[in-house]
N, C-alpha and C positions, 0 to 999 in steps of 0.2 A: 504493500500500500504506500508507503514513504517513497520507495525508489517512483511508484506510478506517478505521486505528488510532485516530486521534483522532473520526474521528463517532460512533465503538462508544464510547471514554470520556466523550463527551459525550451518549449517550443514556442512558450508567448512571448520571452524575452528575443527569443532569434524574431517572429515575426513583427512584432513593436520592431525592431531595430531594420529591418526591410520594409517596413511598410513606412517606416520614416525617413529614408532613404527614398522612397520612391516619390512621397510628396515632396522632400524639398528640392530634389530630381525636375518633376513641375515648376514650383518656384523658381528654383533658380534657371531655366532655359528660363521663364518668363520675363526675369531682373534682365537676363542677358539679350533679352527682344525689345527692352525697353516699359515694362511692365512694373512699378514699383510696390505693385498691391501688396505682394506674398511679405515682403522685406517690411513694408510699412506696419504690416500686424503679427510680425517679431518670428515670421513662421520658416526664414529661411536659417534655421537652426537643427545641429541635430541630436538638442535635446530633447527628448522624447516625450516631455510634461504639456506642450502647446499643443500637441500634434493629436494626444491620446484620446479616442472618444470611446467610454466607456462599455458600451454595449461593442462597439467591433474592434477594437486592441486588447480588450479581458475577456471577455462573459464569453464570447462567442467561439474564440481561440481554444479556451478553456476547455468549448464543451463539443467543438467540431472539427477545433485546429485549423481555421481558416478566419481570417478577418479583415477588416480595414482601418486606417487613422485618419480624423476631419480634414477632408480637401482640402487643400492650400488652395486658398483664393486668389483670383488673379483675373485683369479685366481684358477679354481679347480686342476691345477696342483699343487700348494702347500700344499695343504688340505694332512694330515694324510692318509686319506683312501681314495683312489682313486673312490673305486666303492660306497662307500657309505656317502663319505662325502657331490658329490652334494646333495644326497638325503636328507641331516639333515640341510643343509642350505638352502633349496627349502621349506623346510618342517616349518622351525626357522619363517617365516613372518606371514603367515598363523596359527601357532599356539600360537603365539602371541595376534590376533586378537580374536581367539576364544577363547580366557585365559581371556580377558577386557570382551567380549560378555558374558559369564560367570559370571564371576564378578558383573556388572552390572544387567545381568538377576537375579542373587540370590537376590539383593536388592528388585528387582520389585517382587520376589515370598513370599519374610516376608514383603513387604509394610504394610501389619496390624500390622507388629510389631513394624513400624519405622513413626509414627501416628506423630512424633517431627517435622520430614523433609515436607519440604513444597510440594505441589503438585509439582510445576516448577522444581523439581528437580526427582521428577519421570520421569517428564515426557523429560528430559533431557538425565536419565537413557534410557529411552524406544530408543531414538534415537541413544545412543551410541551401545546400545545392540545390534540393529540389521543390523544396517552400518556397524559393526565387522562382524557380521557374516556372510554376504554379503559379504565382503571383500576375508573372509577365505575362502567361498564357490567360490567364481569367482576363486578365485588364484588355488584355486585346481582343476581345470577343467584340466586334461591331457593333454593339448596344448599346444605348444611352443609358446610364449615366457610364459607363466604363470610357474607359481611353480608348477603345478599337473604332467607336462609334466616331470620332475627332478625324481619324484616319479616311475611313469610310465619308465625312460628309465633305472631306478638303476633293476629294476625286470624285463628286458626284455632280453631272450636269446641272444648271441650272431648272432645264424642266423636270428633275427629279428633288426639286426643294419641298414639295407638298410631301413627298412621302418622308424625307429627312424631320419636316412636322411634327409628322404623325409619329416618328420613332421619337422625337425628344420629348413627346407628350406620354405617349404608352410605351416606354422601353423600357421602363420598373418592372412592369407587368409583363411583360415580354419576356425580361431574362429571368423573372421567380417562374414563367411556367416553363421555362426550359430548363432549368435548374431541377426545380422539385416534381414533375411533370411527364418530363421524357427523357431516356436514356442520354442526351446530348454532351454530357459529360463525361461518360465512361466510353461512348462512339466518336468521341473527338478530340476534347480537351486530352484527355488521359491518354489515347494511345501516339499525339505529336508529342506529349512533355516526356513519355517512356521513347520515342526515337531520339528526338532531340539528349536528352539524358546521354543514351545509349553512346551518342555520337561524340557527347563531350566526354564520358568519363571511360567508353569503355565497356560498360559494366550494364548489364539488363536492369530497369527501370525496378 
């Protein structure tokens, strides 16, 4: 029961610190597009106390090992490029995460070469590696409010703005029923973050 207690505090502390990572990620492409929101409301920080919103950085981590930290605010009317700056700041969170998953995954694929480092720290590695990736793969799903949906509406025609609408109106409801609803996570999400894995460390997902 203790050792269960403390790998649930250690998966909320690795994903608090990725998912804080990935807002000020946001933030900061947006300071650097000209954007001074994120920095003005103390959010381009990474300590993890501004960032933490209680229900998705504890509760939910806790009890599904999956969550998120309050959005870093930032206004795309300021941004340099109107059509393409949401896209580099949608894009800034999510590539952040798979920058660490990377990172982390290169350790786990020369482990023969790193014979110094204690297992515990593999297998520390193994957990951050693919909570990242997870992270970057969820956020990229085309849906509003996620970051893929930012990607998705920078490459969408003009005469396709009514339906881009329609997804920033009902795109909540769109991803809880593809979430809780239909296999779309174990047919997609899950078997690209077990290739991608595969690819960086080596090793089956």
């Amino acid at each position: 029961m203790e050792n269960q207690i403390i790998d649930i505090i250690f998966r909320i502390l690795i994903l608090v610190f990725s998912v804080v990572v990935h807002e000020v990620s946001h933030g900061s492409m947006a300071y650097a597009l000209g954007d001074n929101t994120a920095k003005e409301a103390g959010r381009l920080t990474l300590n993890p106390i501004p960032h933490i919103d209680p229900v998705g950085s504890i509760l939910l981590p806790a009890v599904i090992g999956f969550g998120w930290a309050k959005p870093v605010p930032y206004n795309p009317y300021n941004l340099k490029s109107q059509k393409w700056g949401p896209l580099l700041v949608g894009v800034a969170g999510p590539a952040s995460n798979i920058i660490i998953a990377i990172v982390f995954g290169f350790l786990l694929r020369f482990s023969d070469a790193l014979t110094f480092l204690p297992s515990s720290f593999f297998n520390m590695a193994l957990l951050i590696a693919t909570l990242n990736l997870g992270l970057a793969l969820f956020n990229l799903i085309p849906i509003p409010p996620l970051d893929g949906s930012k990607v998705l509406f920078a490459f969408l025609p003009r005469s396709a703005y009514p339906a881009a609408a329609f997804l920033e109106s009902y795109g909540f409801i769109i991803l809880l029923f593809l979430l809780f609803f239909t296999p779309f996570l174990s047919w997609i999400v899950y078997p690209l973050a077990s290739l991608i894995f595969t690819l960086i460390t080596g090793f089956a997902f």
